[in-house]
C-alpha positions, 0 to 999 in steps of 0.5 A: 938822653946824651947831654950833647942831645939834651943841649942841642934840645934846649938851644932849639928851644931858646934860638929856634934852630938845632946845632950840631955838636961841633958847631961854632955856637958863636957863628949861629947866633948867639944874642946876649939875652937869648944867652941868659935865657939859654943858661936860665934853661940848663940851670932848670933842665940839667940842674948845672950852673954854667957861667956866661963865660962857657959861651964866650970865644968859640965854642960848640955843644961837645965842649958845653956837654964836657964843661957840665960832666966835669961839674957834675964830677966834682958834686958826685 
């Protein structure tokens, strides 16, 4: 599965609606709470830790998915 898609997945699972891979993630509803747990999900899923501050400002899943490749770049 494509990191967007796996994403997309995960927000699904966490806030009950799919975004698209260029949403603003900030306009669909993003809970701080809900936020931790979203994190909480990619840590355990896709084994990326990603800091509070990827959501933060205007963001989509494309940029959350290209901040977990370049993670990724630098573990390999």
């Amino acid at each position: 599965m494509q990191p967007v898609a796996q994403l997309a997945q995960i927000w699904l699972t966490v806030f009950g609606t799919e975004p698209g891979p260029d949403d603003n993630l900030a306009d669909i509803g993003m809970e701080s709470v809900k936020l931790v747990e979203l994190i909480l999900h990619v840590q355990k899923e896709l084994g990326v830790d990603l800091p509070l501050e990827t959501f933060l400002g205007p963001t989509t899943l494309r940029e959350v998915a290209a901040e977990i490749a370049a993670q990724e770049g630098t573990r390999t």
